[in-house]
Structures are given as structure tokens and as C-alpha cells.
Short mmCIF file of the C-alpha atoms (twelve columns), coordinates in Angstrom:
data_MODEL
# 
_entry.id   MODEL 
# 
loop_
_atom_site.group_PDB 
_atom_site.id 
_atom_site.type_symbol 
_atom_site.label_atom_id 
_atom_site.label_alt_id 
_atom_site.label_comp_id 
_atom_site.label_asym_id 
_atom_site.label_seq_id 
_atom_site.Cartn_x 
_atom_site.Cartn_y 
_atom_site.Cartn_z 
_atom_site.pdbx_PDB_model_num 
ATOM 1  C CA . UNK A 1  110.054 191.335 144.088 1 
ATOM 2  C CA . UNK A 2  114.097 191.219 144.485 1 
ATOM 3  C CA . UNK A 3  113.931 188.498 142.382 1 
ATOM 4  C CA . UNK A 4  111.904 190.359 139.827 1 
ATOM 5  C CA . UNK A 5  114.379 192.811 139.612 1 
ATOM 6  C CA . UNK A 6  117.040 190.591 139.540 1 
ATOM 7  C CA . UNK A 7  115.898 189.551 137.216 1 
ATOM 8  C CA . UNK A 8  115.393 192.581 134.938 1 
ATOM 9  C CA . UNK A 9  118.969 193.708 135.850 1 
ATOM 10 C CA . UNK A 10 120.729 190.656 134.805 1 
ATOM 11 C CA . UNK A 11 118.539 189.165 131.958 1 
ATOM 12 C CA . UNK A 12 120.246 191.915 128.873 1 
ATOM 13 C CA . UNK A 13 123.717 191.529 130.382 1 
ATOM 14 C CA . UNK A 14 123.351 187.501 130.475 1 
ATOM 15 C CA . UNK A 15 122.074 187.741 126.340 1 
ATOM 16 C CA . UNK A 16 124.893 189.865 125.421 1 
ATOM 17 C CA . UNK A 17 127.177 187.234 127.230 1 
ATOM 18 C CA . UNK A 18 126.001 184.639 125.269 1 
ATOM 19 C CA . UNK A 19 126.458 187.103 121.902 1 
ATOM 20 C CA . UNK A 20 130.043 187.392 122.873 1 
ATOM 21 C CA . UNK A 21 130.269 183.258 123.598 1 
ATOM 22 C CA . UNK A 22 128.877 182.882 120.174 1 
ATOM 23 C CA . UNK A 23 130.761 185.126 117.674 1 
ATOM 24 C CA . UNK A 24 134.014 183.220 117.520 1 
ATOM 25 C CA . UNK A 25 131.713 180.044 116.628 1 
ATOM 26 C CA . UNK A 26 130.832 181.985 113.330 1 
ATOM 27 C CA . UNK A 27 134.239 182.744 111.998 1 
ATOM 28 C CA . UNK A 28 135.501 178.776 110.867 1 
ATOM 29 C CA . UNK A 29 137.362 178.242 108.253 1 
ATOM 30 C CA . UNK A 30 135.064 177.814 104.697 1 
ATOM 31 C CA . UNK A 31 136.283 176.205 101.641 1 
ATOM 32 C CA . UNK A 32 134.296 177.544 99.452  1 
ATOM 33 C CA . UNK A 33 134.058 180.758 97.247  1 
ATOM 34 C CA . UNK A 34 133.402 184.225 98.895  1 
ATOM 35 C CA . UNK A 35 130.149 184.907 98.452  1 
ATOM 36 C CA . UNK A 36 129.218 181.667 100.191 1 
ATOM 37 C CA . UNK A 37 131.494 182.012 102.957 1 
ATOM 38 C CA . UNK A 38 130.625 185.299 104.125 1 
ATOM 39 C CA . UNK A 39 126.895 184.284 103.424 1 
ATOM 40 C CA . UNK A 40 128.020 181.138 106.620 1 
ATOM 41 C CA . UNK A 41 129.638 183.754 108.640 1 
ATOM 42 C CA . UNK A 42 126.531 186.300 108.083 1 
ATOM 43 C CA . UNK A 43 124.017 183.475 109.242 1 
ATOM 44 C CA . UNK A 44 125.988 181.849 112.605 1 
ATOM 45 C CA . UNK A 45 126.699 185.985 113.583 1 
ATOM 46 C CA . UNK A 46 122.607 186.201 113.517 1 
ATOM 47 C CA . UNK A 47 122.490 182.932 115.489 1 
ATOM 48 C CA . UNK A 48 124.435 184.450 117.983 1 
ATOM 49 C CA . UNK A 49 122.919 187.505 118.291 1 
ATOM 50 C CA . UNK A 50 119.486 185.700 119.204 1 
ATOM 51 C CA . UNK A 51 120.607 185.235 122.449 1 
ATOM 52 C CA . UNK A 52 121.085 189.362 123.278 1 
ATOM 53 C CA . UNK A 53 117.846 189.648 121.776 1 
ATOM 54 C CA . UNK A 54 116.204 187.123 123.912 1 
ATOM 55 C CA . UNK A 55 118.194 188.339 127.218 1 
ATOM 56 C CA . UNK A 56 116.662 191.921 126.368 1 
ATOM 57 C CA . UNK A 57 113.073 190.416 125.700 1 
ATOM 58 C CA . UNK A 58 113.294 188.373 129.036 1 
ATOM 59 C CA . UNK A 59 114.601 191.835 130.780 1 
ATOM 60 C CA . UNK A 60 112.159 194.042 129.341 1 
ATOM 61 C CA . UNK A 61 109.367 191.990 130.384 1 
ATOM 62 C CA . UNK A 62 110.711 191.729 133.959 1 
ATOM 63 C CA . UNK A 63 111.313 194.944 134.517 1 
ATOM 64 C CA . UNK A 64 107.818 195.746 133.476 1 
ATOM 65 C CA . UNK A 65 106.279 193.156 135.600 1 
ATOM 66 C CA . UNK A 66 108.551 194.266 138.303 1 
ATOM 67 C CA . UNK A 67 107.204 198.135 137.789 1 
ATOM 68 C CA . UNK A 68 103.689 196.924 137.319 1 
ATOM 69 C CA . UNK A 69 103.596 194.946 140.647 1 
ATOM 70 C CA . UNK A 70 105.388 198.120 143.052 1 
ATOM 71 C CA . UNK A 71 102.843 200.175 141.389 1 
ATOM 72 C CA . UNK A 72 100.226 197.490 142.525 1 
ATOM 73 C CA . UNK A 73 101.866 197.358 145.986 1 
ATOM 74 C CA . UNK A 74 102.367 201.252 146.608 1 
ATOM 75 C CA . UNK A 75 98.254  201.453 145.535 1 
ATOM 76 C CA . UNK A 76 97.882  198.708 148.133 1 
ATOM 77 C CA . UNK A 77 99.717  200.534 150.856 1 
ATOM 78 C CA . UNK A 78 97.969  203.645 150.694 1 
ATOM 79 C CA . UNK A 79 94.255  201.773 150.431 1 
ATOM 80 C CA . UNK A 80 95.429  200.562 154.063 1 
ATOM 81 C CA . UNK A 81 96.961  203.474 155.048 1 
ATOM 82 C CA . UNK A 82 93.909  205.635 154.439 1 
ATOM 83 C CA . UNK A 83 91.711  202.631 156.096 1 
ATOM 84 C CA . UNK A 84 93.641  202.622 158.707 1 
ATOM 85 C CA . UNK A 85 92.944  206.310 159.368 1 
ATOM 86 C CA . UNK A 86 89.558  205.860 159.021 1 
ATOM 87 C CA . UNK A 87 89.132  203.556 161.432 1 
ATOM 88 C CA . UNK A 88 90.528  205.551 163.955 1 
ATOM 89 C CA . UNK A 89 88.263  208.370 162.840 1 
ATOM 90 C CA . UNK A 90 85.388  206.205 163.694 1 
ATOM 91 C CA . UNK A 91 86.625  204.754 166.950 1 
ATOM 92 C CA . UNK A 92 87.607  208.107 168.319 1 
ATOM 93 C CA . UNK A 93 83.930  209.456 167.174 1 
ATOM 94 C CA . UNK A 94 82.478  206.343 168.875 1 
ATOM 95 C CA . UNK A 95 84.579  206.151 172.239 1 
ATOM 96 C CA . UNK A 96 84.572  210.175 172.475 1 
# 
């Protein structure tokens, strides 16, 4: 579960490192007019921002699988908790 969250903490921050790593690949030096060179820089800048978009993806699904799984576990807790009660409801009726 620590991993989980782990996880789901450092997934987004991880995508918009690699955003960051990959902006200064998009502005190169073009040769051509300036229509098509903005229309190079437009297309690596989307490139790069893949990666923030596929750090927040990975993190969002964490963190739900992470909520979805305490949830489970809380549920899980109580069930024994409760059985646990009734069992010694029923031994205390039976010994006493």
C-alpha cells in the first residue's frame, strides 16, 4: 500500500519533470520560413508535454487504486472486528 501511494504522490511530479527535460529539445534552430518553424516548435512542445500527461494518468490511477484498496481494507477490518465481538458474545453465552 506505501508503494501505492508512492506511487500516486510521485507519478505527476515525475511527468512534469520530464515536460521540463523536454522543452529546450523543441526550440532548435529552423531554417526555414516562419510558419514552418513555429509549426516544428508547436509539435516537439506537444511531444514533451506527453510525458506530464502520462505522469498524471499513471498518478490518477494509483491514487485511485490506492483509495479503492484502504476502502477494501477498512471494510475488512470492521467485518473482523464485529466477528470478533460476536464470538465472544457466543462464548460468554455458552461458558456462562
Amino acid at each position: 500500500m506505501s508503494g501505492l501511494a508512492a506511487v500516486a504522490a510521485i507519478g505527476p511530479w515525475l511527468g512534469l519533470f520530464g515536460t521540463v527535460v523536454g522543452i529546450p529539445t523543441a526550440f532548435v534552430g529552423c531554417g526555414g520560413s516562419r510558419s514552418s518553424c513555429m509549426a516544428a516548435v508547436a509539435e516537439r512542445l506537444s511531444g514533451s508535454i506527453w510525458t506530464t500527461a502520462l505522469g498524471l494518468g499513471i498518478g490518477l490511477a494509483s491514487l485511485w487504486g490506492y483509495r479503492y484498496l484502504t476502502g477494501r481494507l477498512e471494510t475488512f477490518d470492521l467485518e473482523m472486528n464485529n466477528a470478533t465481538l460476536e464470538l465472544a458474545n457466543q462464548l460468554s453465552i455458552y461458558l456462562g
